[in-house]
C-alpha positions as CSV (number, residue, x, y, z in Angstrom):
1,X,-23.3,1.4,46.1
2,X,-23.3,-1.7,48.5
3,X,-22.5,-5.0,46.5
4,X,-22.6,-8.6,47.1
5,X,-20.3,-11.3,45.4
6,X,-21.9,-14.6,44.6
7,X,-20.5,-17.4,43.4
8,X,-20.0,-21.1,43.2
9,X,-16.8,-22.9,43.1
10,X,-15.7,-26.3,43.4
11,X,-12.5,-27.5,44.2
12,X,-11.4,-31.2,43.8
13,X,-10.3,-33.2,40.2
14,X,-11.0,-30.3,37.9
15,X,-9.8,-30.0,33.7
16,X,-7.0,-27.4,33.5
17,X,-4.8,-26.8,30.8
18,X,-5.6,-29.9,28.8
19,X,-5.2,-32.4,32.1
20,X,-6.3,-33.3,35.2
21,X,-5.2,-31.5,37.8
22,X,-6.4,-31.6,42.0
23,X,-7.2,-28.2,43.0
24,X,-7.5,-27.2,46.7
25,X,-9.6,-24.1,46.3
26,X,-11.7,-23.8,43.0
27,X,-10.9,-21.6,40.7
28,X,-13.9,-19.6,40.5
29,X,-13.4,-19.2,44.5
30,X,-9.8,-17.7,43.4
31,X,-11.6,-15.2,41.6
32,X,-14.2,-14.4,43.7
33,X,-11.4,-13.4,46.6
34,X,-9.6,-11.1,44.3
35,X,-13.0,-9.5,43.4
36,X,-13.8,-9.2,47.6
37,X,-9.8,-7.7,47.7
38,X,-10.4,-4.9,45.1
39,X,-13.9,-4.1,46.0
40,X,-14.7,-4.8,49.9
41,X,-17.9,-6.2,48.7
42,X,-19.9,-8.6,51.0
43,X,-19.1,-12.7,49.8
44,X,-21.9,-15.6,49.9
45,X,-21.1,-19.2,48.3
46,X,-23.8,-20.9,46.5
47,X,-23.6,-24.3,47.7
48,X,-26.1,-27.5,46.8
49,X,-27.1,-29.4,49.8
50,X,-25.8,-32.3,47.4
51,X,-22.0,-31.2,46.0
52,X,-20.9,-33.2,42.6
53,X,-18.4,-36.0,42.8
54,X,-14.9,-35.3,43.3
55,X,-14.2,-37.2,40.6
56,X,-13.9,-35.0,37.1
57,X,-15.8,-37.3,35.0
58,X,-18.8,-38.4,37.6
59,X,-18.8,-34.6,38.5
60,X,-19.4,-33.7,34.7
61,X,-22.0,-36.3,34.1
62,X,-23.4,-35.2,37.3
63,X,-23.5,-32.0,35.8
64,X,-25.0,-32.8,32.2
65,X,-27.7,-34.7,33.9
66,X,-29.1,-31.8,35.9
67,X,-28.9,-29.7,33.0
68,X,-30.8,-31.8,30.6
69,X,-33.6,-32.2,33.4
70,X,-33.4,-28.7,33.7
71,X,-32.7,-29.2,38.0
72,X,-32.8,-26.6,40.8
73,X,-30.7,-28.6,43.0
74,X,-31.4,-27.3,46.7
75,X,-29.1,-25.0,48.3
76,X,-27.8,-25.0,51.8
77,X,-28.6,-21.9,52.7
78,X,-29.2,-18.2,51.2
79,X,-28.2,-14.5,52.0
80,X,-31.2,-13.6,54.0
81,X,-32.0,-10.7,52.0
82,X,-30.6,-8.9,48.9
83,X,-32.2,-6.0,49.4
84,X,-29.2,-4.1,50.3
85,X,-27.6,-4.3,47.4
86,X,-27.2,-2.6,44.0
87,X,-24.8,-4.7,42.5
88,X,-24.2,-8.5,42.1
89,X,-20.8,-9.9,41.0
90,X,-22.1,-13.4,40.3
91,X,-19.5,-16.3,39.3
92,X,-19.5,-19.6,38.5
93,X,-17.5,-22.2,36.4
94,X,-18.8,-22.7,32.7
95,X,-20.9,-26.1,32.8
96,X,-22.3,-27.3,29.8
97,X,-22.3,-24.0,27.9
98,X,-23.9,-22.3,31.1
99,X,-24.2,-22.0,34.8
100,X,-24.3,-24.9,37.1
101,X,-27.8,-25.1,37.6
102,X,-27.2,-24.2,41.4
103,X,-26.7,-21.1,40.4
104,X,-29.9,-21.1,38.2
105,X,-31.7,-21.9,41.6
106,X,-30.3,-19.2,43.7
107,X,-31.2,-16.7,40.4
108,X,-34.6,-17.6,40.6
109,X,-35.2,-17.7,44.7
110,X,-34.2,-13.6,44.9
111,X,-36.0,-10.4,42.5
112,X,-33.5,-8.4,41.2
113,X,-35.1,-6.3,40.1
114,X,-33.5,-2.9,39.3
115,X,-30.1,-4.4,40.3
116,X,-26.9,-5.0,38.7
117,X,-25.5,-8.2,38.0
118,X,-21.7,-8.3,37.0
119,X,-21.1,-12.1,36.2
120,X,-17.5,-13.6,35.6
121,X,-16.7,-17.0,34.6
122,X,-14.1,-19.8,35.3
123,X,-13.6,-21.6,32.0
124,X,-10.8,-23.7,30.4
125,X,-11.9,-22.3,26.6
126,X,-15.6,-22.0,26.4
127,X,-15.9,-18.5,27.9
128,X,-19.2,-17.0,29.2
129,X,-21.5,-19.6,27.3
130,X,-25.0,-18.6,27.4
131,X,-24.9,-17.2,30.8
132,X,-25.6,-14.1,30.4
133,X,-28.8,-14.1,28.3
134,X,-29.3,-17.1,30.7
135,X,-29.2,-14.5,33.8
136,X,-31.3,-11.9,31.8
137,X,-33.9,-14.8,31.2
138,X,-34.3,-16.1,34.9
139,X,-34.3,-12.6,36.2
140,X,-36.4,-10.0,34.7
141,X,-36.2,-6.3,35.2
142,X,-32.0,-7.1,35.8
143,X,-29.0,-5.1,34.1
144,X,-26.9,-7.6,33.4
145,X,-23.3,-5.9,33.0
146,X,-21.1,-7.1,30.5
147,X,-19.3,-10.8,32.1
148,X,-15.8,-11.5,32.5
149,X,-14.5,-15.1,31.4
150,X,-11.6,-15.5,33.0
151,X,-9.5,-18.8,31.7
152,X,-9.3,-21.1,35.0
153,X,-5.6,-21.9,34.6
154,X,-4.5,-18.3,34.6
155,X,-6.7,-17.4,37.6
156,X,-4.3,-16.8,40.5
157,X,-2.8,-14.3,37.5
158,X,-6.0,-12.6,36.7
159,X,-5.9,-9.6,39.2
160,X,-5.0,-7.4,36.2
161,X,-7.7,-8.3,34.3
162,X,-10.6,-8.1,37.0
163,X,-9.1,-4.7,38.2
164,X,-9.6,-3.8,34.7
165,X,-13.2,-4.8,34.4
166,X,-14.3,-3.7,38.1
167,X,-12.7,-0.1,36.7
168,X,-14.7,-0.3,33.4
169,X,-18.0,0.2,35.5
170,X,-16.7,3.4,36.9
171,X,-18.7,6.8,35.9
């Protein structure tokens, strides 16, 4: 089983643990590195040819605003193929109840057909959202695995927890 982790992350002014707090490396990028560690699995970041602010506040209203016009914001670049692979650990931050709609546009560039997507979430209290009926929506024919939220404050302590939910997919 060959699998690819995509995500996207974003570091900067982010909310965590009830403040405001600057953030070298997103947290969702944390994650993503402990899922690479435990499972050797290839990495891509899903980055938009425009990145939000910064700033918390303009990045949030940056954020609402693509998702009430329902955007596909353009992305840098894409994995050439995805052909490879069985299995897609997909993460994100929770925006709005949902994926940052960068993610949406990667979704919807690839079929995944007959694959497996394993999502996991950054998220300072709103957990998966609607992802994952989200993901199921946008990409038909998928198995979407049961997510992971993972609280964004207790990231660099999460190891446990994802080892715990990569094992669950074991036969």
């Amino acid at each position: 089983m060959k699998a690819l982790i995509a995500y996207f992350s974003r570091a900067h002014e982010n909310y965590v643990s009830g403040m405001l707090k600057e953030l070298e490396v997103g947290n969702t990028e944390l994650a993503a590195g402990i899922i690479r560690k435990l499972t050797g699995a290839d990495i891509f970041r899903i980055d938009p040819v425009r990145a939000y602010a910064a700033d918390y506040n303009t990045c949030i209203e940056e954020a609402r605003a693509d998702r009430r016009h329902n955007a596909r914001p353009a992305l840098k670049e894409y994995p050439e193929s995805i052909d490879g692979y069985d299995v897609i650990y997909l993460g994100y931050p929770n925006y709005w109840g949902t994926m940052p709609m960068a993610v949406f546009t990667f979704l919807e560039h690839f079929d995944f057909k007959g694959k497996t997507i394993r999502p996991f979430c950054t998220h300072e209290g709103s957990g998966m959202g609607a992802s994952e009926k989200d993901i199921a929506r946008l990409c038909p024919g998928v198995h979407v695995a049961k997510g992971l939220p993972i609280h964004g404050a207790g990231v660099t302590a999460s190891e446990p927890i994802i080892r715990s939910w990569i094992e669950s997919f074991s036969e």
